[in-house]
N, C-alpha and C positions, 0 to 999 in steps of 0.2 A: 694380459698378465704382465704385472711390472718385471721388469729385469731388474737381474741380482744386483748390479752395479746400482741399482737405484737407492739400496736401501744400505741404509747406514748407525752405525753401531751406539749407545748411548752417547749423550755425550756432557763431559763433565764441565761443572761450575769453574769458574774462573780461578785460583786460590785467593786473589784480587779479595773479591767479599768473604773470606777466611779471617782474611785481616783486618778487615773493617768492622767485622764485629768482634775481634778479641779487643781489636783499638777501642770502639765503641763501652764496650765490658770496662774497660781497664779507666777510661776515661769517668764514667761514674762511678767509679771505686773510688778513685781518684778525689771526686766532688764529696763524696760525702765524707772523706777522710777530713778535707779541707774543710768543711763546714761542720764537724765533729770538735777538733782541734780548734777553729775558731772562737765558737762560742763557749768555749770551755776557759780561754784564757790561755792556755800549759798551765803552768803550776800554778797553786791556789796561792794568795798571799799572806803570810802571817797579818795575824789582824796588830795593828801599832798602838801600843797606848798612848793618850793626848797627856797634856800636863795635866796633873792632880792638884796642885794645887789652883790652878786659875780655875779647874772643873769643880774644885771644890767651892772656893769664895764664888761662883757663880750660882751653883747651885744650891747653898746656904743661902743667898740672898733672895734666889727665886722662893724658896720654904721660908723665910720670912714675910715675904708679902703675901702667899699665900694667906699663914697662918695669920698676919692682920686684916686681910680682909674677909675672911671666913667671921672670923671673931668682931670684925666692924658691922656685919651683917650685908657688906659688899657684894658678895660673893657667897651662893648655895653652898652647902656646907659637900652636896655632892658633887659640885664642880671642884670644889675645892680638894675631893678625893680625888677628882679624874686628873687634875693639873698637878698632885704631889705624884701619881703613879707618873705621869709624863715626866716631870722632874727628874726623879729618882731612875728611871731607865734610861735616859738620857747621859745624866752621871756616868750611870754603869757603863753604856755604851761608849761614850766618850774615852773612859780613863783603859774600859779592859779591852777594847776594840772587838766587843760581841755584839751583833744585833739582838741588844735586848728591846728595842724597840717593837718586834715583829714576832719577840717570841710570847708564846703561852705559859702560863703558869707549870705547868706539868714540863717544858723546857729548859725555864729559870731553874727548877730544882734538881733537872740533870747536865745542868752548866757547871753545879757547885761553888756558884760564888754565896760565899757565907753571907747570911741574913739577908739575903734579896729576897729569894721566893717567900720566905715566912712574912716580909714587911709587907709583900705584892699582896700576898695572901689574906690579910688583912687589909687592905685595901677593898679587895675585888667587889665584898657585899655591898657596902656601903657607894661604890662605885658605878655598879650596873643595875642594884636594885632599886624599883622603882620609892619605895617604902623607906630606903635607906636602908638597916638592916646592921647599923657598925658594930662590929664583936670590943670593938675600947673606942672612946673619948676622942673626939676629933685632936685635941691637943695630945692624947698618948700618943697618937699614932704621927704628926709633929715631930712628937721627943724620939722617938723610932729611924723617922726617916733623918732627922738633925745626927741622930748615932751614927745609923747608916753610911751617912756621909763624909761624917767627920771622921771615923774612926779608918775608914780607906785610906791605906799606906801602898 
């Protein structure tokens, strides 16, 4: 039989690894705070608007080669939709510093810039369908996107 002095009482963890796992805890709080905060920027940036008028005469002149080589027979009359929609978003994005370039139709009209989504909107058939499909006259929609552009103060 062992003697009493043999036998000895629990005995306790170090506080040593107490600490290295609150360290441990606190360290990836820590990482994902950082990596939270990073990716995020801090603050968002107000979008800048570019010059209007050099966005303007650029892209009045890009809607005029367009619309003569649509009309020269240059140019599909449906590329010639898909490169006024690029045009015209471009403009937008430019002068109002919105990524109109990426947004959808149902975005443009809860952006609220006057007369984009209705011109975009008329775009889109004649655009994506394969049939074409234009609700107005390639030249209407021309004289639409020329307003569009010009009329931007």
């Amino acid at each position: 039989m062992p003697d009493a002095d043999e036998f000895s009482g629990p005995v306790d963890y170090s506080s040593l690894w107490l600490w290295l796992a609150i360290g441990a805890v606190v360290l990836v709080a820590l990482f994902y705070l950082v990596v939270l905060v990073w990716s995020h920027g801090g603050q968002p940036k107000a979008p800048r608007p570019g010059n209007v008028p050099t966005a303007r005469t650029r892209a009045m002149g890009e809607i005029d080669r367009i619309g003569h080589q649509v009309h020269g027979g240059q140019l599909p009359e449906r590329t010639g939709y898909q490169q006024l929609s690029t045009v015209i978003r471009d403009f937008v994005a430019e002068v109002s510093g919105l990524p109109t370039r990426s947004m959808a139709l149902a975005d443009l009209r809860a952006a609220g810039v006057p007369h984009l989504a209705e011109t975009i909107a008329l775009i889109y058939p004649p655009e994506f369908a394969p049939d074409g499909g234009a609700i107005e006259p390639f030249g209407a929609t021309l004289d639409r996107a020329r307003w569009l552009v010009g009329s931007w103060s």
